[in-house]
N, CA and C atoms as an extended XYZ file, in Angstrom:
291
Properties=species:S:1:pos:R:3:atomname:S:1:resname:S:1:resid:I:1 pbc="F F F"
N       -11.141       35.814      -73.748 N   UNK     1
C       -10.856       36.821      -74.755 CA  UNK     1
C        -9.369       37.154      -74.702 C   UNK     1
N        -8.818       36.935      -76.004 N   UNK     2
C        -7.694       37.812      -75.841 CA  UNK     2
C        -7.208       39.018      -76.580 C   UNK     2
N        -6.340       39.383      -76.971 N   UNK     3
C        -5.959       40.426      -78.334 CA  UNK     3
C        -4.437       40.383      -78.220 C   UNK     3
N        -3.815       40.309      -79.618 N   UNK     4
C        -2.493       40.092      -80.047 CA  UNK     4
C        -2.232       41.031      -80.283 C   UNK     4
N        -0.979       41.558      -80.863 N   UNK     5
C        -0.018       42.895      -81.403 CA  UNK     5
C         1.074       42.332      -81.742 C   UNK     5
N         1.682       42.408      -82.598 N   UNK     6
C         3.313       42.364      -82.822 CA  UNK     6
C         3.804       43.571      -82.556 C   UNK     6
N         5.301       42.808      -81.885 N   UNK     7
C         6.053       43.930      -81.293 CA  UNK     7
C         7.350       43.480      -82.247 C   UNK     7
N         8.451       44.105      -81.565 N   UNK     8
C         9.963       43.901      -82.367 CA  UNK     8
C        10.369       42.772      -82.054 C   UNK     8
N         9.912       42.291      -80.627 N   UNK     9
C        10.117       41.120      -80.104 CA  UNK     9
C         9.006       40.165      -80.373 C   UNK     9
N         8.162       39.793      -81.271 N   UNK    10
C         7.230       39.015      -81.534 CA  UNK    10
C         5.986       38.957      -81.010 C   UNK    10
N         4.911       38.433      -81.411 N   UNK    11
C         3.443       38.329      -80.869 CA  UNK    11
C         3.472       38.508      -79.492 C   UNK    11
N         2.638       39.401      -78.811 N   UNK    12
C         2.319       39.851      -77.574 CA  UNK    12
C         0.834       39.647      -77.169 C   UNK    12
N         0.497       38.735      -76.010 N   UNK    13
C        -0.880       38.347      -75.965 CA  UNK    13
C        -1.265       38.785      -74.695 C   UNK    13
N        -2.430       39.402      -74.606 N   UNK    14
C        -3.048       39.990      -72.944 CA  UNK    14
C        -4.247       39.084      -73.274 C   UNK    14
N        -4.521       38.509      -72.205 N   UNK    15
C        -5.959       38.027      -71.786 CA  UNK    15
C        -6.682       38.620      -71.038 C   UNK    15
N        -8.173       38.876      -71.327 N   UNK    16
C        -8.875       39.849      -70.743 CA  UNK    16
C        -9.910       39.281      -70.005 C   UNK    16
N       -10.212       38.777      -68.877 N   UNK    17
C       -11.258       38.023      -68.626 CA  UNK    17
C       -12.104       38.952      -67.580 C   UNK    17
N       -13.299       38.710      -67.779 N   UNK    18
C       -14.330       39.559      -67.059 CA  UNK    18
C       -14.332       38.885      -65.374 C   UNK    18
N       -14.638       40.170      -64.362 N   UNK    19
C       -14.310       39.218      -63.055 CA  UNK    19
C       -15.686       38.377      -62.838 C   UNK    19
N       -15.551       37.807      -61.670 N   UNK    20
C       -16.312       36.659      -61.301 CA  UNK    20
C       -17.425       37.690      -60.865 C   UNK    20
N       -18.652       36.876      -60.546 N   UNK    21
C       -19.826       37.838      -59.818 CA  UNK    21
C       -19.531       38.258      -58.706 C   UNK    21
N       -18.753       37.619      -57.815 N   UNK    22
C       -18.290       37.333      -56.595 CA  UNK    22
C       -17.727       38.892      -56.669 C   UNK    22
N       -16.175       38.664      -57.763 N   UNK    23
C       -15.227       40.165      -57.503 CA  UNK    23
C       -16.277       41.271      -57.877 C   UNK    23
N       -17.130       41.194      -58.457 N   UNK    24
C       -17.897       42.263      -59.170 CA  UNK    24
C       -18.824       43.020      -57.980 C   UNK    24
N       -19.210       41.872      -57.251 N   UNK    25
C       -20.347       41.996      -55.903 CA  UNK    25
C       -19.637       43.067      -55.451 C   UNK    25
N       -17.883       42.455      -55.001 N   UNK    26
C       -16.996       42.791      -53.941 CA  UNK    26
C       -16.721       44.587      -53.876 C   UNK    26
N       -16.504       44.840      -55.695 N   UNK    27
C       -16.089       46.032      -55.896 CA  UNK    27
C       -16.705       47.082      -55.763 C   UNK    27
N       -18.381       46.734      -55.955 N   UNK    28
C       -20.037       47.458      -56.273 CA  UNK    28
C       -19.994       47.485      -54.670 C   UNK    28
N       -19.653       47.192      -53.192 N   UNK    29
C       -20.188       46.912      -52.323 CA  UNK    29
C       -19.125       48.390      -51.609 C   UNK    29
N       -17.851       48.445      -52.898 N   UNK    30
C       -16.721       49.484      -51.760 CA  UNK    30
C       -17.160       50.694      -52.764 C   UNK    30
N       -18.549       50.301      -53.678 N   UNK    31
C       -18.532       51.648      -54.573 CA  UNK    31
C       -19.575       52.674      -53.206 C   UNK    31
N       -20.403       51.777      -52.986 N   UNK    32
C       -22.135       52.196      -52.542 CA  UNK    32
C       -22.672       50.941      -51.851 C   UNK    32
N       -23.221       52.060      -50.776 N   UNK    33
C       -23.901       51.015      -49.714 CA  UNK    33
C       -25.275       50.476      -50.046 C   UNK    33
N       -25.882       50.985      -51.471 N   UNK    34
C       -27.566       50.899      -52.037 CA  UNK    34
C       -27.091       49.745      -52.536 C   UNK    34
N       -27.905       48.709      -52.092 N   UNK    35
C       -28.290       47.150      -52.876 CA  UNK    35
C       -28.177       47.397      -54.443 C   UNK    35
N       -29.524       48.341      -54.880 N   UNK    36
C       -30.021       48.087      -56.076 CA  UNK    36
C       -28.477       48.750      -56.748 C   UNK    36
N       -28.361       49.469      -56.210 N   UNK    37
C       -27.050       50.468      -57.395 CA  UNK    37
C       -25.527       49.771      -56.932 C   UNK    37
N       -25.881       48.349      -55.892 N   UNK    38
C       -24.475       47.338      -56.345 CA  UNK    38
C       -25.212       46.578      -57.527 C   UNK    38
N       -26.378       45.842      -58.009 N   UNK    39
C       -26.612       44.793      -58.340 CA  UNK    39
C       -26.122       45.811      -59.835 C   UNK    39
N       -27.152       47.086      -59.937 N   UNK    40
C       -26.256       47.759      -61.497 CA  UNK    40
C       -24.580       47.799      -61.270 C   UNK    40
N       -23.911       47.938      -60.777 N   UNK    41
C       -22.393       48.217      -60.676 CA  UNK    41
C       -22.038       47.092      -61.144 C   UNK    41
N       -22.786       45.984      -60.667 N   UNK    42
C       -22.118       44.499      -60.696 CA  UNK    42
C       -22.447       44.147      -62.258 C   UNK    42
N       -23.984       44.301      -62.277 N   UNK    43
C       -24.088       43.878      -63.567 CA  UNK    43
C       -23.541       44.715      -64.562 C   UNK    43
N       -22.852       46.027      -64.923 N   UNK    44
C       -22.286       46.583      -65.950 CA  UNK    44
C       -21.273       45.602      -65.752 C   UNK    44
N       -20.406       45.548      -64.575 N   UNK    45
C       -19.051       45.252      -65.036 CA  UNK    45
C       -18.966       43.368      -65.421 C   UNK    45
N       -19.921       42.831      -65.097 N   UNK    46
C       -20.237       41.419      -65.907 CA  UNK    46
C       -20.827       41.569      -67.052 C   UNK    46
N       -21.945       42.194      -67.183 N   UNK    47
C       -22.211       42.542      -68.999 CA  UNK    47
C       -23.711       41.687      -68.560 C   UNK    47
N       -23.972       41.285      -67.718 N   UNK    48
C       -25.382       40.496      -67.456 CA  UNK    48
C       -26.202       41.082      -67.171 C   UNK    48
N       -27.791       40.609      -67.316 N   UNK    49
C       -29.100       41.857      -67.070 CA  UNK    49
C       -28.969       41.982      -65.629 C   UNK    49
N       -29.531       43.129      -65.202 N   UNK    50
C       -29.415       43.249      -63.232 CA  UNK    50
C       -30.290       42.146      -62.539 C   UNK    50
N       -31.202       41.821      -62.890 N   UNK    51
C       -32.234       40.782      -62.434 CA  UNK    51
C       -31.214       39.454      -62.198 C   UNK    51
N       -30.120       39.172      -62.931 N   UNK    52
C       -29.798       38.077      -62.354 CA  UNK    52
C       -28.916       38.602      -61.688 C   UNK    52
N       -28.291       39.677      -61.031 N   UNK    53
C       -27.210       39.822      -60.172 CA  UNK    53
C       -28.094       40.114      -58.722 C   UNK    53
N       -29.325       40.746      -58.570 N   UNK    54
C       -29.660       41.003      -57.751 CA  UNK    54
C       -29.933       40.116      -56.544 C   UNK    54
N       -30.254       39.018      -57.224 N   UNK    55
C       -30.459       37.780      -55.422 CA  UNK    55
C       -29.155       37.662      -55.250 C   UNK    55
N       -27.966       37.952      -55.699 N   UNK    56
C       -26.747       37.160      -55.703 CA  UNK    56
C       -26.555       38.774      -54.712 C   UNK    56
N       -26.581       39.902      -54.713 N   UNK    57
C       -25.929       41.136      -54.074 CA  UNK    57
C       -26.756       41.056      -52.444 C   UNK    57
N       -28.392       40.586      -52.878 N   UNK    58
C       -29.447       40.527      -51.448 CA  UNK    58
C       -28.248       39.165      -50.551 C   UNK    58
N       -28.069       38.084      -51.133 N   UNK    59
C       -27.483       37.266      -50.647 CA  UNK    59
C       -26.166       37.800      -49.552 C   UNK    59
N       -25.163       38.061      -50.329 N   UNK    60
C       -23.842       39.288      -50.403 CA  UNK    60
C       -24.597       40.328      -49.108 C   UNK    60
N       -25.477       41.089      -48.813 N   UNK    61
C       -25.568       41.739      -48.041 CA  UNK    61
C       -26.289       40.904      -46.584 C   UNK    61
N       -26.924       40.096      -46.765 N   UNK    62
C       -27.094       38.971      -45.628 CA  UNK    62
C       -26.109       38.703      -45.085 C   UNK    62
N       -25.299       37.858      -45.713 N   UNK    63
C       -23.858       37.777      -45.362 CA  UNK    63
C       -23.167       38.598      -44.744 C   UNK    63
N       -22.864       40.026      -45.090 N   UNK    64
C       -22.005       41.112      -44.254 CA  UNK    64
C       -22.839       41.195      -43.428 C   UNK    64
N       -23.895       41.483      -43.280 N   UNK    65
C       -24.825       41.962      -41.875 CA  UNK    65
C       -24.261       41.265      -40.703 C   UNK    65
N       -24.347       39.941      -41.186 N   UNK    66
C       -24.076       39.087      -40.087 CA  UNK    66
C       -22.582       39.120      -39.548 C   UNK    66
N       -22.009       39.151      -40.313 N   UNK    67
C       -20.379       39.389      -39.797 CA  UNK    67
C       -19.696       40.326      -39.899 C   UNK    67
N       -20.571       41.337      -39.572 N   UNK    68
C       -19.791       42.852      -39.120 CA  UNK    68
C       -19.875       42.822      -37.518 C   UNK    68
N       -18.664       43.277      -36.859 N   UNK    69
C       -18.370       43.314      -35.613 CA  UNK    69
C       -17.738       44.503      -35.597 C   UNK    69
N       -18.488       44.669      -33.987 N   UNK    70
C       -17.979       46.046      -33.430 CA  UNK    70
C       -17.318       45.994      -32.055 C   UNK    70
N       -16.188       46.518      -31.996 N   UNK    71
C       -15.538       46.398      -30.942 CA  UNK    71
C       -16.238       47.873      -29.951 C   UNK    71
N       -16.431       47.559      -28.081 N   UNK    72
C       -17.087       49.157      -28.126 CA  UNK    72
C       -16.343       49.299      -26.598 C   UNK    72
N       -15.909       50.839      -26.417 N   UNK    73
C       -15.642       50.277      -25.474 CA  UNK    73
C       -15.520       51.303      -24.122 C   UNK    73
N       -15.344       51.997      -23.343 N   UNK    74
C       -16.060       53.274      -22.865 CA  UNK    74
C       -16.978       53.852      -23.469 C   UNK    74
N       -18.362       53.636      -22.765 N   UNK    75
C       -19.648       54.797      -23.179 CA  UNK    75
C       -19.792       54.587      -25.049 C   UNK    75
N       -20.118       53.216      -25.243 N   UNK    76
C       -20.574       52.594      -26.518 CA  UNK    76
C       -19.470       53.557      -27.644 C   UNK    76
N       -18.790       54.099      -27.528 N   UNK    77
C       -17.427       54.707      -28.518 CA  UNK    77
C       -17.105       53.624      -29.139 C   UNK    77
N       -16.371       53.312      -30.039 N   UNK    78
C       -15.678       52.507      -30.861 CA  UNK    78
C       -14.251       52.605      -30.853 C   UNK    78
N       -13.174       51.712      -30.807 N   UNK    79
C       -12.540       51.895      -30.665 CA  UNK    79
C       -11.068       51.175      -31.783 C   UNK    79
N       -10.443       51.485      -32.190 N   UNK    80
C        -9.100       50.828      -33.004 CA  UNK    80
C        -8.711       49.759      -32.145 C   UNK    80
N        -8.549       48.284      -32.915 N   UNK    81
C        -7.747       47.856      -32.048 CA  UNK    81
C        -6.531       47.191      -33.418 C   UNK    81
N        -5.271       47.410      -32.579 N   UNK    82
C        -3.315       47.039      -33.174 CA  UNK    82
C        -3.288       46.543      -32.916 C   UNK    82
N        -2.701       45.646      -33.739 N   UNK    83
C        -2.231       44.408      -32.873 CA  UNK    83
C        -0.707       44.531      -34.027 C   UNK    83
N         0.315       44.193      -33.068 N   UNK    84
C         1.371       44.362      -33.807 CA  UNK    84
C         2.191       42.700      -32.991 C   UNK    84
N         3.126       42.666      -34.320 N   UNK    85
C         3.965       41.321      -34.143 CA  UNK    85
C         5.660       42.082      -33.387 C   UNK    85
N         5.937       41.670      -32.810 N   UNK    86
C         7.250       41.629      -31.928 CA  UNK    86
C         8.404       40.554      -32.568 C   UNK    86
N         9.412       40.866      -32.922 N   UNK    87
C        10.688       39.831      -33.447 CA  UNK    87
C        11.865       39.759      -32.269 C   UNK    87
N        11.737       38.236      -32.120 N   UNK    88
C        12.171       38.113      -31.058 CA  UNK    88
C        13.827       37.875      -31.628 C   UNK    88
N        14.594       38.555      -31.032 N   UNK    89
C        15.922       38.944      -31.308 CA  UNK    89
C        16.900       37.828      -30.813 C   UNK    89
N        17.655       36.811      -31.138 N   UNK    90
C        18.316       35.774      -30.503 CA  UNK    90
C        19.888       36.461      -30.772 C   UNK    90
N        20.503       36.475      -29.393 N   UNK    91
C        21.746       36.708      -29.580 CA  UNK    91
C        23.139       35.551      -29.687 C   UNK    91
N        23.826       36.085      -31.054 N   UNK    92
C        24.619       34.639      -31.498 CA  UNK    92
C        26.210       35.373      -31.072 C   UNK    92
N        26.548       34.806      -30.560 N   UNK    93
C        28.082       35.077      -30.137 CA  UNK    93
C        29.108       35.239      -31.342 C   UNK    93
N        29.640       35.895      -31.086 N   UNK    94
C        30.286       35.679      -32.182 CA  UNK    94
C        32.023       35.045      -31.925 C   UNK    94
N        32.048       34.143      -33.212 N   UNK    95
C        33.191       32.842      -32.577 CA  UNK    95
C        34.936       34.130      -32.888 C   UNK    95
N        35.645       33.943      -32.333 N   UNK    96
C        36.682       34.816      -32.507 CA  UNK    96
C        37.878       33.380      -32.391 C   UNK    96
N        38.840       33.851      -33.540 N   UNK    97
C        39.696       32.829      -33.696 CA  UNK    97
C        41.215       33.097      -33.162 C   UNK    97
């Protein structure tokens, strides 16, 4: 889909494309943790009946189950873990003439 306009500077075109099921799953999943009310989230924002988004969100939540990890660590607490990058600084002489 697209839609045109003229401007002062000539025809102006936006393309509008609907996201994938995938991004749709992705977005419905950071709306609400309820299956059924991702598979509606998903299916408004694809425009498709919920019945076909729903094995695709059951799928989508199989998936995270399995690869959520918990780091634990005094007395089952949870804990942050940083990890930060270090730049290793090389010193260049400087040539004097």
């Amino acid at each position: 889909m697209s839609e045109d306009w003229n401007t002062k500077y000539g025809v102006r075109r936006v393309r509008r494309d609907p996201p994938t099921l995938e991004e749709a799953i992705f977005a419905a999943a950071g709306i609400t943790d309820d299956p059924d009310s991702q598979a509606e989230i998903a299916a408004s924002l694809m425009g498709l009946p919920i019945e076909a988004v729903q094995s695709e969100v059951r799928k989508a939540c199989r998936v995270a189950a399995r690869t959520s990890r918990v780091i634990a660590g005094e007395q089952g607490a949870q804990r942050a873990v940083v990890v930060e990058r270090r730049v290793s600084r090389k010193i260049v002489g400087a040539r004097r003439a």
